[in-house]
C-alpha positions as semicolon CSV with decimal commas, in nm:
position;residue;x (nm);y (nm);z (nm)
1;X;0,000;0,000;0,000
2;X;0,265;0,242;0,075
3;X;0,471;0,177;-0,250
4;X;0,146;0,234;-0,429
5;X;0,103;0,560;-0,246
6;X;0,473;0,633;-0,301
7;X;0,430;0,561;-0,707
8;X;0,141;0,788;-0,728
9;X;0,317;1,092;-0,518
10;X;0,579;1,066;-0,722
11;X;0,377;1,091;-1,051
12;X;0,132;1,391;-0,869
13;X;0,438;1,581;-0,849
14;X;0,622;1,566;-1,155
15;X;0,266;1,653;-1,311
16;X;0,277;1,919;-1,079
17;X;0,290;2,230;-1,356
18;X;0,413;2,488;-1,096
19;X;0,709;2,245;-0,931
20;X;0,810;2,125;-1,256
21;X;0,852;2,467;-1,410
22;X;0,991;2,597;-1,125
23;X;1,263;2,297;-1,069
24;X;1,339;2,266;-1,437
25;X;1,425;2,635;-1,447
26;X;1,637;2,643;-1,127
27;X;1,835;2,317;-1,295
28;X;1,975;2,552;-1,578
29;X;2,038;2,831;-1,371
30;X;2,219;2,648;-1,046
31;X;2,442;2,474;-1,371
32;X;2,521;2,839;-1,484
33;X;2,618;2,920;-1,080
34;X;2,833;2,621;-1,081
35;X;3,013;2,720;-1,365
36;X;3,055;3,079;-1,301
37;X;3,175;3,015;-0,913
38;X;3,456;2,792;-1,068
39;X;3,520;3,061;-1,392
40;X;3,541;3,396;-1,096
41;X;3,905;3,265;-0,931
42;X;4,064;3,141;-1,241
43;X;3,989;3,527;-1,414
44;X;4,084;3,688;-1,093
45;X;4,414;3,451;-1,112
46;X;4,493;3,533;-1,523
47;X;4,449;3,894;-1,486
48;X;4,671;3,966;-1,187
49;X;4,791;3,582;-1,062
50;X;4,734;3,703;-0,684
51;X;4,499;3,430;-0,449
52;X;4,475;3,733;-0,244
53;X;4,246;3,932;-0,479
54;X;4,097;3,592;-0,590
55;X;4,003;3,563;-0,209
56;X;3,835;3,932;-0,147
57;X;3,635;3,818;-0,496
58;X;3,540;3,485;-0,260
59;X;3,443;3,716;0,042
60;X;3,258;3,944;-0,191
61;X;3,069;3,636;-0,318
62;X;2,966;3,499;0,036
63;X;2,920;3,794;0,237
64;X;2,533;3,859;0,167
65;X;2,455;3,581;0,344
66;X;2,554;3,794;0,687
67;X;2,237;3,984;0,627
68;X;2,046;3,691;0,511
69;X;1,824;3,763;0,876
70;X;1,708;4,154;0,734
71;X;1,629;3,969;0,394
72;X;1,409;3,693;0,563
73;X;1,203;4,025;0,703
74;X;1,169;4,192;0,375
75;X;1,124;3,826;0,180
76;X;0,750;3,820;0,459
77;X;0,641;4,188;0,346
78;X;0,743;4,165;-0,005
79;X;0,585;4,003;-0,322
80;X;0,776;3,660;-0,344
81;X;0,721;3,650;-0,693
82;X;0,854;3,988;-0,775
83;X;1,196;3,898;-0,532
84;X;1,254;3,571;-0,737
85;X;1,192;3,707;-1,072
86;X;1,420;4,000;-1,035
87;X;1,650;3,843;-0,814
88;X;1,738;3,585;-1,142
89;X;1,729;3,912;-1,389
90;X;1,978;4,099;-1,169
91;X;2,215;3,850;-1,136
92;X;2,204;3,790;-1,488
93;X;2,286;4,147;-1,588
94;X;2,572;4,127;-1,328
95;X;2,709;3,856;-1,517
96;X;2,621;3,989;-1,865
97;X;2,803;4,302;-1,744
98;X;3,135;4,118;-1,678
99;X;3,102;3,924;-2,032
100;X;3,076;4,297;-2,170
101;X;3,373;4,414;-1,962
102;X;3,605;4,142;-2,089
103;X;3,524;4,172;-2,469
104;X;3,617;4,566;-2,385
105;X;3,892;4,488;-2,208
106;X;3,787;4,735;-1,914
107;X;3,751;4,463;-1,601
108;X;3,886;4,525;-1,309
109;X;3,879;4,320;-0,980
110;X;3,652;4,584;-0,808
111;X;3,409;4,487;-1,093
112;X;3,421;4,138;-1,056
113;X;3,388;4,198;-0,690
114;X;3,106;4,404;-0,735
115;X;2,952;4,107;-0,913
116;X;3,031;3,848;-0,708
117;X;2,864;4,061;-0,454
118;X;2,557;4,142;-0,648
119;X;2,535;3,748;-0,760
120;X;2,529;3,687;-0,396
121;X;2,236;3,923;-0,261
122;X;2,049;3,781;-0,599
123;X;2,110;3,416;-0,451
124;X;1,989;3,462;-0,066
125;X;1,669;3,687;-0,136
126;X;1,595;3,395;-0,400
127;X;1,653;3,092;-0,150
128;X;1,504;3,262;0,098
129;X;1,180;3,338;-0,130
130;X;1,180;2,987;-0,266
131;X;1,190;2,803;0,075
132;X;0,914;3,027;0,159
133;X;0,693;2,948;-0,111
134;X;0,743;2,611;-0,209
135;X;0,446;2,493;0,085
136;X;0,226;2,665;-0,122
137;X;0,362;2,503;-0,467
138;X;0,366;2,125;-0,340
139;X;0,103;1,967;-0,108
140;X;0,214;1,861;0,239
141;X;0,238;1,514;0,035
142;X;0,458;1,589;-0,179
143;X;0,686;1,797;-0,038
144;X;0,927;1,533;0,120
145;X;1,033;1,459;-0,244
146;X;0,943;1,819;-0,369
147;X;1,272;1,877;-0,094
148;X;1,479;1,554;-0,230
149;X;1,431;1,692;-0,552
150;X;1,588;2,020;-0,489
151;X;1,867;1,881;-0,332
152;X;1,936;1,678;-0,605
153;X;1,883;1,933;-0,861
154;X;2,184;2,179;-0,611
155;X;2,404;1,916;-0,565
156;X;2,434;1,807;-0,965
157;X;2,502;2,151;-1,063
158;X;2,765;2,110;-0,788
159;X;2,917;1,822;-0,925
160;X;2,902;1,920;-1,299
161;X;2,913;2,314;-1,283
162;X;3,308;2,330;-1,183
163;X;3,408;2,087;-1,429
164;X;3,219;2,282;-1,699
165;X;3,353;2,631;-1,613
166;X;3,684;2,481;-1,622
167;X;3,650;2,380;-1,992
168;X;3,422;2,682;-2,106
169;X;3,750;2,960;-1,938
170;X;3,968;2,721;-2,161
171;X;3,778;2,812;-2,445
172;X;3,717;3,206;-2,399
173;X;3,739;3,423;-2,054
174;X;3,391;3,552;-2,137
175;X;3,235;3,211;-2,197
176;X;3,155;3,100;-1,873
177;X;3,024;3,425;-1,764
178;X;2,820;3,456;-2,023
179;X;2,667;3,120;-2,004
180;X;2,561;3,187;-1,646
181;X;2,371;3,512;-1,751
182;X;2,197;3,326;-1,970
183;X;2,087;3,047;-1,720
184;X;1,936;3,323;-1,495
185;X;1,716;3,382;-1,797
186;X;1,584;3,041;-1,798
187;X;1,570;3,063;-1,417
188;X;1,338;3,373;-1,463
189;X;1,115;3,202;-1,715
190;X;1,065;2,931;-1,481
191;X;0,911;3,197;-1,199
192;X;0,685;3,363;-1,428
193;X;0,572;3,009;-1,538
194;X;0,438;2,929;-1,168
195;X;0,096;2,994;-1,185
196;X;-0,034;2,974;-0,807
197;X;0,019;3,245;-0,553
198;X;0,364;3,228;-0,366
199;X;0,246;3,368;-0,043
200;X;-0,104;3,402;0,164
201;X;-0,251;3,759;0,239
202;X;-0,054;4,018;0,419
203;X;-0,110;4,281;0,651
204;X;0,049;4,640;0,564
205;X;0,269;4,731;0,899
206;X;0,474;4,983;0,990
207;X;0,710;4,843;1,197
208;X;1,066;4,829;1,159
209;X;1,300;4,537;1,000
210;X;1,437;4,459;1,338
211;X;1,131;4,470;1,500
212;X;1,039;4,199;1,238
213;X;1,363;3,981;1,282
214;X;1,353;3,970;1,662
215;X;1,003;3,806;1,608
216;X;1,164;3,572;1,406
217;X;1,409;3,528;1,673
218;X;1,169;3,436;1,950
219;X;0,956;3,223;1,767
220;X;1,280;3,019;1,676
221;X;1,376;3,066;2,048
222;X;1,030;2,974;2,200
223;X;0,983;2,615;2,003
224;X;1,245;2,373;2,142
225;X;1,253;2,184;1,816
226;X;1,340;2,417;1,553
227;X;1,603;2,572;1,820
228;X;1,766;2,177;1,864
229;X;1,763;2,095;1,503
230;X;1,908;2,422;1,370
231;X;2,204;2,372;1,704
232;X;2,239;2,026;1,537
233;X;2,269;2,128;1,175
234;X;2,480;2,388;1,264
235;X;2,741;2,166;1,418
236;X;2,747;1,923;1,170
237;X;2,810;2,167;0,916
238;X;3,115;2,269;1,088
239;X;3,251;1,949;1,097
240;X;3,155;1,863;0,751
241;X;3,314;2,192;0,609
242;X;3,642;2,136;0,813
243;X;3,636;1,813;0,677
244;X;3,679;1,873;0,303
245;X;4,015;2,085;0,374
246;X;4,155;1,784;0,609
247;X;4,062;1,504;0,324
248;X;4,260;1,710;0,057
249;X;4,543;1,760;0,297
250;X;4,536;1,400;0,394
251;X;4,563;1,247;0,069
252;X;4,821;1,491;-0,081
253;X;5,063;1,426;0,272
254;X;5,036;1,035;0,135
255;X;5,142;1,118;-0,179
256;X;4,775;1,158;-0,351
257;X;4,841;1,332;-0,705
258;X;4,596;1,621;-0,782
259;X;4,435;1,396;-1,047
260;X;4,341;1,159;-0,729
261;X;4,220;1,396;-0,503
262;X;4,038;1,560;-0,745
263;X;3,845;1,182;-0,803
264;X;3,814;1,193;-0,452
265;X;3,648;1,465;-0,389
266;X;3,404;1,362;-0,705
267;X;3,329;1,069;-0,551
268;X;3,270;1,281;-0,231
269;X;3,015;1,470;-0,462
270;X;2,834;1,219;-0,630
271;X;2,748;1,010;-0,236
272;X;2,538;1,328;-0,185
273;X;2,389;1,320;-0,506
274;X;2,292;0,964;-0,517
275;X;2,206;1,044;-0,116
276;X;1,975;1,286;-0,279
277;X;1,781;1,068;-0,510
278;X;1,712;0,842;-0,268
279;X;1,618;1,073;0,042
280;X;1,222;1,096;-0,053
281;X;1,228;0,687;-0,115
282;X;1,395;0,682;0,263
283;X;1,183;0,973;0,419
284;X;0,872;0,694;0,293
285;X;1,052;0,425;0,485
286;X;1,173;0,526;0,807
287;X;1,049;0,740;1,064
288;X;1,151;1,116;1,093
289;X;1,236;1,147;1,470
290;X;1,481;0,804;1,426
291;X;1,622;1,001;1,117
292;X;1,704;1,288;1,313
293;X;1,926;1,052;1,556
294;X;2,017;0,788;1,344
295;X;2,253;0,989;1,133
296;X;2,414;1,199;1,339
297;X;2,506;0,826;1,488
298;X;2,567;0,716;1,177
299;X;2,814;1,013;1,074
300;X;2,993;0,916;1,416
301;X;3,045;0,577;1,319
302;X;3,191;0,644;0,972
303;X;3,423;0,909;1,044
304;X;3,694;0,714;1,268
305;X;3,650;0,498;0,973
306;X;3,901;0,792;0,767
307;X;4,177;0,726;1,051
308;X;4,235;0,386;0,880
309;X;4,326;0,459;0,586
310;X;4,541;0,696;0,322
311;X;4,429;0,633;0,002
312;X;4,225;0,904;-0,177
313;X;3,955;0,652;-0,323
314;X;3,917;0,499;-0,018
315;X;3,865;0,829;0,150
316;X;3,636;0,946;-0,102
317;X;3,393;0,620;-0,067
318;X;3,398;0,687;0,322
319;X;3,316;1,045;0,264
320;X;3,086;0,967;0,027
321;X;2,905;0,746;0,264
322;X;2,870;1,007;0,490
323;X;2,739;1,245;0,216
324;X;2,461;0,983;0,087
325;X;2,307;1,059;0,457
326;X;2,304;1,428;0,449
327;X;1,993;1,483;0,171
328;X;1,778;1,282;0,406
329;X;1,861;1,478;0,731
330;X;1,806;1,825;0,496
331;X;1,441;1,623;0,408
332;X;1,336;1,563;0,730
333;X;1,427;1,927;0,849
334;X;1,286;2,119;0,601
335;X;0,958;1,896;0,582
336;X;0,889;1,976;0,994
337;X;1,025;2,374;0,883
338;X;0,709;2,374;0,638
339;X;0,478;2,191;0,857
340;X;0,530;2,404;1,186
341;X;0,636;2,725;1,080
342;X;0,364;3,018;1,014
343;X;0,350;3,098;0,652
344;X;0,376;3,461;0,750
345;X;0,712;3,370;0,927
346;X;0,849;3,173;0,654
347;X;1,070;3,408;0,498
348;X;1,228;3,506;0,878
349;X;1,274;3,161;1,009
350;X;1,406;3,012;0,653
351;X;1,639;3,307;0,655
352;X;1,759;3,284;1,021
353;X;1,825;2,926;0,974
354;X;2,024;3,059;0,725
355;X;2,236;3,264;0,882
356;X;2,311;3,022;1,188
357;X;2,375;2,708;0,968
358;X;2,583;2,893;0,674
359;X;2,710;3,178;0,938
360;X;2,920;2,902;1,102
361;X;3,076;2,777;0,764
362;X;3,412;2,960;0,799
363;X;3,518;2,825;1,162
364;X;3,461;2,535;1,001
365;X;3,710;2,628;0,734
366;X;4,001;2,822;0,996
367;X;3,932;2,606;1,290
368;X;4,042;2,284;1,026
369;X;4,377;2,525;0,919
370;X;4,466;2,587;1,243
371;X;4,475;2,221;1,383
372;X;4,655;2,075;1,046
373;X;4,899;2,347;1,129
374;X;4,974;2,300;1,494
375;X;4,841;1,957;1,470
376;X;4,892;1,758;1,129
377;X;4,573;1,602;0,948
378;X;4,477;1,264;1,130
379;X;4,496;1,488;1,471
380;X;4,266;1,745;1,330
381;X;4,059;1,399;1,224
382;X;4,053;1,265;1,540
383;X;3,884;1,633;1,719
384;X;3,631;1,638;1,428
385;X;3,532;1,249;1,524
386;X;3,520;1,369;1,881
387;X;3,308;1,652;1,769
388;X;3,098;1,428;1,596
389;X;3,034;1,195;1,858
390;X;2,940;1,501;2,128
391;X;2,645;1,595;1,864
392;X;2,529;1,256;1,788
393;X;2,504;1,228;2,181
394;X;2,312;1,552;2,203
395;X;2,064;1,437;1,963
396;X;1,967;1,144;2,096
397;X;1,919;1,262;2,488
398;X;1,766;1,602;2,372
399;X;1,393;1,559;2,468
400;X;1,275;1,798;2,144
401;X;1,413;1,546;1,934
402;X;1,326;1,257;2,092
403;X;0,973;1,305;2,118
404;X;0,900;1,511;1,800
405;X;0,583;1,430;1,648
406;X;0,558;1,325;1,295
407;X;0,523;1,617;1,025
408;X;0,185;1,513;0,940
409;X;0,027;1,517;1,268
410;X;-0,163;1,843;1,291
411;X;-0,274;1,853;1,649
412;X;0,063;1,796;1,801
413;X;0,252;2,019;1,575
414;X;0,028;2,322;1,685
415;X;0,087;2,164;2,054
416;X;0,463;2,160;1,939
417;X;0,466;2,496;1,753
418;X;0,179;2,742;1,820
419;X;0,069;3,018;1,562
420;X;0,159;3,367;1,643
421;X;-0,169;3,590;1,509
422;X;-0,143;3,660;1,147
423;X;-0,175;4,045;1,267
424;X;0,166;4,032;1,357
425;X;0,312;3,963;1,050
C-alpha cells in the first residue's frame, strides 16, 4: 500500500505544472552558478595571478549571506514572486556586465567583486523566497520529495558546474560568464511560469526590519525543536566543512596526485547526489524522529572509519558514505520547517536558519587550518570524530528530538509549535 502511495506521489508531483517549471528552471540556472563560481578565481588569477584578490572576490561572493536575517524580514512583506523574478534578472545582468567588460577589455577586480557581490544578494533573497513558497507550490504530500528533488537538482550543478567552467575559461574568458547570464534567464522564465500564488494575504505594517527579525528570533527561540535541530545542523556543518580541507590535505601528505584527489572529492560529490535521489524513497521508509538521531550516529560511526586509511579513493567512498546521509537529514528538516512554521514567518525563520547554519561555515574552514597546522591532518581527524560523537550524543538525549511528532500530525505540531496571530506579521 505504501509503495502504491509512493508511485502515485511521485507521478502527482512531476505533473505538478508549478514544481516542474519551477525545478526545471532552477536546474539551468544552479548549472550556470556552478560554472561561473569555478570561472570567478581562475579570471581573478589570469588577470593579476594574486589568491589574495581571488580571495576578497570569494568574500565578496559569500558575504550577503551575513544579512540573510534583514532579507528573511523583507522576503514576509514583499511580493515573493517579484523577489525571485528580479533576483534571477539581476544577477544575470551582473554577469552579462562582466562578459561585456572582458570583450572591452575594461575589467577590473573591483568589478568582478562588485559582481560576485551582487550574484550573492540575488542568490539569498531567491533561497530565501523559494523556501518560503514552495508549501504553497507542493502539497504537504509531496513535499518530502518536492525537498529531495531540490537537493538533487543543487548538488548536480555542484558536481558538474566546476568541471564545466573549467573547460568553457579554456575556451574564452567571457564564456563561462556569459553562459551563467543566460541560465538566470531560464531561471526567470521558470518563476513567471508558476501559476499559483507564492504567499497568503498580508497585513500592511509599519514596523521596523528589526522589530520583524527579533520576532523571528523568538519564535525560533520559544519552540524547542526548531532551536535543537538548527544547534544540530549547525554543528554538523562545521565538521563537515572542516572536513573537506583535512581530506585534501590528507591524501596529498600520502602522496595523492591532484588527479586523485580531485576523483576523490568527485566521488565525495556524487554520495550526496545519489544520497539525494534516494532521500524521498527513505523519508517513505523510516520514521523522521529516528532520522534525526540515526545519522548523526551514523556520521559518528563512519568518520573514525578515515583514521584507517590513506588512500584518496578509499577516503572518497567513506566520505561519500557520509554524504549519501546528508539529503535525508536536509528532508526531514525542512519537511517539519514547512509543517510548523507560520507561513507569514516563513521568509524570517528560513532566513535565520540561514544565517546560523551557513554563518558558522568559515570556523569550520580556519578552525580545520589551524589544527593541520599545529596539529597535522589525522589529529585534526581525530577532534572532528570527537566533535561528531558530542552531537550525535546531544541528539539522541535532547527531549525535542526525541519526542518530535511526525510532520503530518496536525494537532501535536500546533501543541509543538503554536501560531503567532497573522496580525503580527
Amino acid at each position: 500500500m505504501t509503495s502504491v502511495r509512493a508511485g502515485k506521489d511521485a507521478v502527482s508531483l512531476w505533473r505538478n505544472r508549478d514544481f516542474v517549471a519551477l525545478w526545471s528552471g532552477q536546474v539551468i540556472s544552479s548549472l550556470g552558478t556552478g560554472i561561473s563560481t569555478t570561472a570567478f578565481p581562475l579570471l581573478v588569477l589570469a588577470m593579476v595571478g594574486g589568491p589574495a584578490e581571488a580571495g576578497i572576490v570569494g568574500a565578496a561572493g559569500s558575504a550577503p549571506y551575513l544579512l540573510s536575517l534583514f532579507v528573511g524580514a523583507l522576503v514576509d512583506r514583499w511580493n515573493r514572486r517579484a523577489i525571485m523574478l528580479s533576483g534571477q534578472l539581476v544577477a544575470g545582468i551582473s554577469l552579462f556586465s562582466v562578459t561585456v567588460a572582458i570583450w572591452l577589455g575594461t575589467l577590473t577586480v573591483i568589478h568582478l567583486a562588485l559582481a560576485a557581490f551582487v550574484q550573492g544578494v540575488c542568490a539569498v533573497f531567491y533561497r530565501v523566497a523559494e523556501t518560503a513558497a514552495l508549501p504553497l507550490i507542493v502539497p504537504a504530500a509531496q513535499r518530502p520529495l518536492a525537498v529531495s528533488q531540490s537537493e538533487a537538482r543543487s548538488r548536480g550543478a555542484y558536481l558538474a558546474g566546476p568541471p564545466l567552467g573549467g573547460v568553457l575559461f579554456g575556451l574564452g574568458a567571457a564564456i563561462p560568464f556569459l553562459v551563467d547570464a543566460i541560465s538566470y534567464l531560464a531561471g526567470a522564465v521558470g518563476v513567471l511560469a508558476i501559476r499559483r500564488p507564492l504567499q497568503g494575504e498580508r497585513v500592511v505594517t509599519r514596523r521596523s526590519i528589526v522589530r520583524d527579525v527579533g520576532q523571528g528570533l523568538q519564535w525560533l527561540w520559544r519552540v524547542a525543536f526548531a532551536r535543537t535541530a538548527i544547534l544540530l545542523i549547525a554543528a554538523s556543518n562545521v565538521v563537515f566543512q572542516a572536513l573537506v580541507l583535512i581530506l585534501i590535505v590528507l591524501a596529498k601528505d600520502h602522496g595523492g596526485s591532484p588527479g586523485e584527489i580531485g576523483l576523490m572529492m568527485g566521488i565525495y560529490g556524487g554520495g550526496g547526489l545519489v544520497g539525494a535521489f534516494a532521500a524521498g524513497w527513505l523519508h517513505r521508509k523510516l520514521r523522521p524522529k529516528l532520522v534525526l538521531v540515526a545519522i548523526n550516529w551514523v556520521w559518528a560511526a563512519l568518520l573514525p572509519l578515515l583514521l584507517l586509511t590513506s588512500n584518496p579513493l578509499i577516503l572518497g567512498l567513506i566520505a561519500a558514505a557520509c554524504a549519501f546521509a546528508g539529503p535525508l537529514w536536509n528532508v526531514v528538516i525542512l519537511n517539519y520547517q514547512m509543517a510548523i512554521v507560520p507561513e507569514h514567518m516563513m521568509g524570517r525563520i528560513t532566513s535565520t536558519a540561514i544565517f546560523v547554519t551557513s554563518g558558522v561555515m568559515p570556523v569550520g574552514s580556519l578552525g580545520a587550518g589551524f589544527m593541520i597546522a599545529e596539529f597535522g591532518p589525522v589529529h585534526a581527524l581525530v577532534v572532528l570524530c570527537v566533535i561528531m560523537l558530542v552531537i550525535a550524543i546531544a541528539a539522541a538525549v535532547s527531549p525535542s528530538v526525541r519526542h518530535a511528532p511526525p510532520p503530518d500530525d496536525l494537532e501535536a505540531l500546533a501543541a509543538l509549535a503554536p501560531l503567532p496571530p497573522k496580525a503580527r506579521a
